[in-house]
N, C-alpha and C positions, 0 to 999 in steps of 0.2 A: 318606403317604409319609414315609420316614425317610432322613437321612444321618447318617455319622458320621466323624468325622474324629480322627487325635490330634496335639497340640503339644507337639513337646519341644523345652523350652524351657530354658536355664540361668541360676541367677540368681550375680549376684556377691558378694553380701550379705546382710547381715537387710535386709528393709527391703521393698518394695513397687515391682511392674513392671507398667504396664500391658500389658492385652492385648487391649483393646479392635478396636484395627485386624485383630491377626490373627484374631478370631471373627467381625467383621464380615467377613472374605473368603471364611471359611466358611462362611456364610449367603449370600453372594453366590454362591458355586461351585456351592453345592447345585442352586441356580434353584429353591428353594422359594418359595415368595411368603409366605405367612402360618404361622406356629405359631409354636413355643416352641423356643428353645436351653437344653438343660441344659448345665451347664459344670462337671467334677468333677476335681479333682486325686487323682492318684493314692498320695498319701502323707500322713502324720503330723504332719510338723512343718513344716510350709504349711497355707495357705488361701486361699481365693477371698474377694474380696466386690465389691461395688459401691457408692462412694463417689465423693465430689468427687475429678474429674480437673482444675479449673481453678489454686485453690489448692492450693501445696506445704507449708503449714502446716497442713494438714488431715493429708497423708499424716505429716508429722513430729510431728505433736501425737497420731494415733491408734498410732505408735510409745511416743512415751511412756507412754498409757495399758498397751499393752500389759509395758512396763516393771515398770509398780503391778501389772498383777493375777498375771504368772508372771514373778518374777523371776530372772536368770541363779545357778545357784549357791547357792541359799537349802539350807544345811543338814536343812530337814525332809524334803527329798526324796531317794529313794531309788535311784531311776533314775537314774546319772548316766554312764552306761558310755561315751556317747560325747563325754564333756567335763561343763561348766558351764551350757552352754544346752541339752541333751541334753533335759530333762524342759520347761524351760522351754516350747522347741518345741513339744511335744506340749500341754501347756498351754493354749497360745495359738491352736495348732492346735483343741482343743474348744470354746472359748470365744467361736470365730468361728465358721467353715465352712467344710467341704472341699466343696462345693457350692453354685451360683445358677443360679439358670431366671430368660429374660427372652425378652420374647415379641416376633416381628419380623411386618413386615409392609409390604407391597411390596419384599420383598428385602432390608431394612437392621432394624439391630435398634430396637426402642421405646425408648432408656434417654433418659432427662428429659436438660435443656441440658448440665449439669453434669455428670453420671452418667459414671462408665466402673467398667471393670471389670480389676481388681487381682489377682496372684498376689502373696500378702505371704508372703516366705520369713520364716520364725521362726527359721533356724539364723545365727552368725552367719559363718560362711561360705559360700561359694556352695556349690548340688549343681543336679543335671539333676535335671531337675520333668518328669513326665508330665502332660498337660488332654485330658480326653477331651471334646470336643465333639459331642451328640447333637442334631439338629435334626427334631423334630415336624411335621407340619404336611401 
C-alpha cells in the first residue's frame, strides 16, 4: 500500500524548520500502520535531515559548520547569478541531503527521543519549498 502527499511549505530565512508534526499527520492520514516515509525536497539549495530537535545549539552550531564548508560569496565560485549565497546553497544543498526515509509503525514515525526532522533553507532569504512525502508500507 502507498500514500503520497505534498508540503508546501515557506521558510523565512537560512536557517532550519521543523517538520516533524506535519509528516507525522501524514502518516496518521494514511492509516497505514507499518513501512517507511521517504521525505524529498524538491529543490537545490535546501535540504532535509534528521537531527537534535530538543537543543537550539545543535541547530545553531550545525549552521555554523555549514558557514566553514560553503561559504556566502567566496570569489572561486562561479555560479553566483542569483546574489552571494546563490552557489553557496547548492553547496550545502549536496553536502547534506535533499532526502530521509524513516520508518513508522503503529501509525506514528520511529525517530529516537531526541530525533526530528528539519527542512534547512541554505538561501538567506525565505522561498516556498515543495516535500514530497511517500509512505510504504
Amino acid at each position: 500500500m502507498a500514500h503520497q502527499e505534498m508540503l508546501r511549505l515557506r521558510t523565512s530565512r537560512r536557517g532550519m524548520m521543523e517538520i516533524t508534526p506535519q509528516v507525522m499527520e501524514i502518516v496518521k492520514r494514511s492509516q497505514i500502520k507499518t513501512g517507511l516515509a521517504h521525505i524529498f525536497v524538491r529543490h537545490t539549495s535546501c535540504s532535509l535531515l534528521v537531527t537534535e530537535n530538543a537543543d537550539p545549539d545543535v541547530l545553531r552550531d550545525l549552521e555554523t559548520l555549514a558557514c566553514r564548508w560553503a561559504p556566502d560569496g567566496d570569489p572561486a565560485y562561479a555560479h553566483d547569478l542569483e546574489g552571494d549565497d546563490d552557489m553557496a546553497a547548492h553547496g550545502r544543498s549536496v553536502l547534506t541531503d535533499t532526502s530521509v526515509t524513516i520508518p513508522f509503525g503503529d501509525g506514528r514515525l520511529l525517530l529516537g527521543s531526541w530525533q526530528g526532522i528539519f527542512l534547512w533553507e541554505h538561501r538567506t532569504q525565505g522561498h516556498s519549498r515543495e516535500v514530497i512525502v511517500t509512505l510504504m508500507g
